[in-house]
N, C-alpha and C positions, 0 to 999 in steps of 0.2 A: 617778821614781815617788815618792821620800820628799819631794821635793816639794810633787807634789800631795796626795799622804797629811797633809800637817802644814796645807796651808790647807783641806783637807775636815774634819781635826779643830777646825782653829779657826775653818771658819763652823760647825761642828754644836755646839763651843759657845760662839759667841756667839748664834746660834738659839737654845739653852738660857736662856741670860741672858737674852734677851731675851724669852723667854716667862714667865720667873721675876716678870723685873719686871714684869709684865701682868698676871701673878697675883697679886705681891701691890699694885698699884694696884686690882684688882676686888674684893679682898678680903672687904671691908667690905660692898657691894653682895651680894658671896654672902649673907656672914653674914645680912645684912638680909634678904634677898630668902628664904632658908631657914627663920630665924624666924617670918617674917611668911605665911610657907606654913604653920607649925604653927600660930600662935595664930589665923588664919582656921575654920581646919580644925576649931580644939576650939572655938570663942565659938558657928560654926553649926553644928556637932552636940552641943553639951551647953548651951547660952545657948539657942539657938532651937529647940534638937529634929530639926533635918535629922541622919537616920541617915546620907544621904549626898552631903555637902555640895563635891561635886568642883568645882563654881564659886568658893569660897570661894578655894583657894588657888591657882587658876586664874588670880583678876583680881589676889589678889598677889602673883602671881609676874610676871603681865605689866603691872603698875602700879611693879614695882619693876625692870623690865628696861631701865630706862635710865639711862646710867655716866657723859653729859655733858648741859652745858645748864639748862634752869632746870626742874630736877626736880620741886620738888613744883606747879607749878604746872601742867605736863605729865602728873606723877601724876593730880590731879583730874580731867584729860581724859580720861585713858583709863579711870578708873574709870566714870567717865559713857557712857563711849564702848561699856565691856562690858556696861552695864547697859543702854543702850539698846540696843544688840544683840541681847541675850537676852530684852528684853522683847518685840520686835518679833518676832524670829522663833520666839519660845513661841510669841504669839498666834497668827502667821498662817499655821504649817505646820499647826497645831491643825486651824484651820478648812480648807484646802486640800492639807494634805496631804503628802508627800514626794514626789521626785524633781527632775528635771533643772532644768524650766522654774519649779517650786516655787521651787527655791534660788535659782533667779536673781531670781524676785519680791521674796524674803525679802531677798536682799542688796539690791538698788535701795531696798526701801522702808526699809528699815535705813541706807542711805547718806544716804538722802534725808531721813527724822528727823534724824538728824545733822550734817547740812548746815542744814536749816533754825533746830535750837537753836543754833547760830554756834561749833559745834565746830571745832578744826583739823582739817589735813590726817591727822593723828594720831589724832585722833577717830573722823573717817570713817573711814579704813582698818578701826581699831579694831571698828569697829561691824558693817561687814561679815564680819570673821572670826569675830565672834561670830555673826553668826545663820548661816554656814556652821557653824557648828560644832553651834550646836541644828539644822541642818535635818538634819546630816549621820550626827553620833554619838551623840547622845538627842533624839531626836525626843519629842515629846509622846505619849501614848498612852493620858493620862487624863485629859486637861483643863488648861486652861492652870497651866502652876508660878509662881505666885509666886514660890516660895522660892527659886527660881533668881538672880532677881533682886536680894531679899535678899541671898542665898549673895553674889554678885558687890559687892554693897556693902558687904558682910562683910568680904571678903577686900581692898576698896580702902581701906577706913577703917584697919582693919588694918597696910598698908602704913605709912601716912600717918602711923600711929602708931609705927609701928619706925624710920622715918626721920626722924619729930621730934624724937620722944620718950625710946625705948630705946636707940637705935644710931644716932644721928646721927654723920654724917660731920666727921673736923675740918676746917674749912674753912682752916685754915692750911696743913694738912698735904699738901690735895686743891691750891689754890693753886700752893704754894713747888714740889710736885715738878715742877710744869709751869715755875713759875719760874723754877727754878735752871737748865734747859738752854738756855730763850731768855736769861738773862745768861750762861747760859758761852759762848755764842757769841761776846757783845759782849767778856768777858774773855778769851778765848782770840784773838779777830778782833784784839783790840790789842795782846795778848802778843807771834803775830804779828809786829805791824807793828812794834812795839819793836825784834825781834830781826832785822828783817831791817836796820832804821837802823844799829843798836848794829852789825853784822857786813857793813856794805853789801853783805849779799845779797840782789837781786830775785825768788828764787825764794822767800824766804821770808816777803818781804812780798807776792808774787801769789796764795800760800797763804793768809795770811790775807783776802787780798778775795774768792777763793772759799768760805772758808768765811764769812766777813760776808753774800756774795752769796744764799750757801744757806740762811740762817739766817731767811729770811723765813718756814717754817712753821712752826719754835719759836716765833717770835712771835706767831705767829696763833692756836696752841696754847693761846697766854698769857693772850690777849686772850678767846679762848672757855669758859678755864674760871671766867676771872674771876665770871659771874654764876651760876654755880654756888654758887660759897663764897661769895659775898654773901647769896645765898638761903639758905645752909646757914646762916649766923651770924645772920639775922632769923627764922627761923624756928623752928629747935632751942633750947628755953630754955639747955640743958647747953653751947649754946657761943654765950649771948650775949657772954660774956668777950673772946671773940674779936675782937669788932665792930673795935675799936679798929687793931688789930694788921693785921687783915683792909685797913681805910681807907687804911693805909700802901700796900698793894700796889697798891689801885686808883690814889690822888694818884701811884703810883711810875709805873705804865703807859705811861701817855705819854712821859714823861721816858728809859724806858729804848727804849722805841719812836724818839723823835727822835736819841737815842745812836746808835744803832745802824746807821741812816741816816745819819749822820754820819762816822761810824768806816767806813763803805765807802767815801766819799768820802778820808777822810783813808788807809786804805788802799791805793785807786787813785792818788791822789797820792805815796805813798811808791814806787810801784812806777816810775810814772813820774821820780820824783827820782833814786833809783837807777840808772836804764836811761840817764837823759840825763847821768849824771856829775854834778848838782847838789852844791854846797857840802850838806857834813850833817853838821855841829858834834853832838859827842858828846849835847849837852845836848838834842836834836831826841829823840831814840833814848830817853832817859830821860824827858823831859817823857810820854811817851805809855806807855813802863811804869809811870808814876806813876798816868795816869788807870786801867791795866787792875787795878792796885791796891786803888783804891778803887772800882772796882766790885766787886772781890771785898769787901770790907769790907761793902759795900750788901747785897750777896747773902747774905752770912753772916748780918745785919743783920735783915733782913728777911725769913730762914726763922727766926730767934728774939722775930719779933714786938717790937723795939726800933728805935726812930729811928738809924741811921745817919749816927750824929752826926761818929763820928770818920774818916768818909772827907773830911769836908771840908782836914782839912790838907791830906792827900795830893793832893786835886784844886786846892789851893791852889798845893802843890811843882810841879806838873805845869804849871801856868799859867807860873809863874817859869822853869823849865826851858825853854819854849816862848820865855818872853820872852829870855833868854838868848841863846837861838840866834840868835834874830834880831835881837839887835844886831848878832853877828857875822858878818850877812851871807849871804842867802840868798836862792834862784835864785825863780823862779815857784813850781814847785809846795813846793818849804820853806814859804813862804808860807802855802801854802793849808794844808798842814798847822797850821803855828800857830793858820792862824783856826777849824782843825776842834778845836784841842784846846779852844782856846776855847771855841768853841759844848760840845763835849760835856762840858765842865767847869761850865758853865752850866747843862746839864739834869742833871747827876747831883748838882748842887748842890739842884734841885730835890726830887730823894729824902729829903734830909736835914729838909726844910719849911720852906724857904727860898721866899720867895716870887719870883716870876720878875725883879722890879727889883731887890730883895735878891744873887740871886745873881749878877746882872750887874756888881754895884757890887763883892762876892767878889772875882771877875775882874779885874775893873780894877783894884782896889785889890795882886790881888798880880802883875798885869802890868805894874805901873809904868806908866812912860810910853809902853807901846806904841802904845795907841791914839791919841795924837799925833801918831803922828812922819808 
């Protein structure tokens, strides 16, 4: 029973943790999305005169209710999306009235507006929840509202401006947290393989290719938030600063994407080097802690917005180490491994802004005569 008692207490808290960190990722999006519900709220009851302007903070709370993706440009959809909405089903519960076969009118012709201005899928939906919402819970009862409308473009413009302008997100910040777990992957998948060379055990190099193996939604993670904080850094004047810093991670993407891809290869090969008894000269084991090295340098590197300059020794050591071994003689998969450290020395050389002939020449130059022989 104590036990199971001590893994109930530690999934409840890492449940905890893990809701921690959710929270404070959304953070910012509250902050935003609760401001931009007040200052809707006071611009159309004291700027326009609406005593009761419940659409204002309405359209920005649901303009500001999205956490990934290319927000402000999704923002403008949906603000159009509520406003077409509520213009559509002011007008036409007005004149027809409420009930069952009403709402379904009001939502078609409401989808259908919005379909035909070349709104997204986001739009649409959008636009039908609004005019259920006039057909359903203030129906008109004294003539079509304008103000409604207004209120809703109150409350989107609003948004637009808490997310530009006030409380813009930092794009480095929104980036790196997604960043640093699709590279801990790549630096833990190779740490790994290191330690299983360095200790010829294949359990703990089979370890690291399942975790290589699993690492593909951190990646993809990576790759989706990317136009997020692109968008945040063009758009927010308060972090055009960023741009720069920001350009590293994108030119990084690929590079750390082809990494990684590579490092399961060079993983699957170490597991098989070790299972078949292959020759594995001490320097094999270190050449590949050297490259998991320098990607932790990258990673450090590139959540403080600097070029990642000083990984390249290390991925320099790591090529020599590699070359090493392999004069002294090694099986099929030794091999392969050397040409993975290669290659992945070669794209993380890229990180640094080395161009792709540039880092190959890196390589060579501190491979020696490998590629000779």
């Amino acid at each position: 029973m104590s036990g199971v008692a001590a893994r109930l207490r530690a999934r409840a808290a890492e449940i905890v943790r893990e809701r921690w960190l959710r929270l404070r990722a959304l953070a910012v999006v509250v902050v935003q999305t609760s401001v931009a519900a007040a200052v809707s709220w006071a611009v159309a009851s004291r700027v326009v005169g609406n005593p009761e302007p419940v659409f204002a903070p309405i359209s920005a709370v649901i303009t500001l209710g999205i956490s990934t993706g290319q927000r402000y440009r999704r923002a403008v959809e949906l603000v159009f999306g509520v406003a077409v909405g509520i213009a559509v089903g002011d007008g036409l519960i007005w004149f027809i009235g409420t009930g069952g076969w009403q709402i379904g009118v009001a939502v078609a012709l409401a989808m259908a507006a919005a379909v035909v201005a070349g709104g997204s899928a986001g739009v649409v939906g959008q636009s039908a929840a609004s005019a259920v919402l006039i057909a359903t819970l203030t129906p008109p009862t004294e003539g079509i509202y304008v103000t409604r409308v207004v209120d809703a473009l109150i409350g989107g413009v609003a948004a637009l401006v808490v997310m530009a302008v006030l409380l813009p997100v930092n794009p480095l910040t929104v980036v790196s947290r997604v960043a640093k777990p699709a590279l801990g992957v790549l630096i833990d998948g190779l740490r790994g393989a290191a330690g299983g060379l360095r200790e010829q055990d294949d359990g703990l190099a089979h370890d690291a290719l399942v975790l290589l193996s699993e690492g593909e939604g951190k990646l993809g993670e990576f790759h989706d938030i990317l136009p997020e904080g692109q968008e945040a850094a063009t758009m927010a004047p308060l972090r055009w600063h960023a741009r720069d810093a920001l350009r590293q991670y994108l030119d990084a993407a690929e590079y750390i994407e082809r990494s990684i891809r590579n490092a399961r290869v060079l993983a699957r090969r170490a597991v098989t080097l070790l299972r078949d008894g292959e020759p594995s000269p001490p320097q094999l084991g270190e050449s590949v802690a050297a490259l998991a090295e320098a990607a932790t340098v990258i990673r450090n590197n590139l959540r403080r917005g600097q070029p990642p300059q000083e990984a390249a020794d290390l991925l320099c050591r790591a090529v020599r180490e590699a070359s090493d071994a392999y004069r002294q003689g090694l099986g099929f998969s030794g091999n392969v491994v050397v040409a993975q450290v290669r290659a992945i020395a070669t794209d993380l050389l890229g990180t640094t802004g080395l161009a792709h002939d540039e880092a190959d020449r890196e390589v060579r130059r501190a491979g020696g005569l490998l590629h000779d022989r």
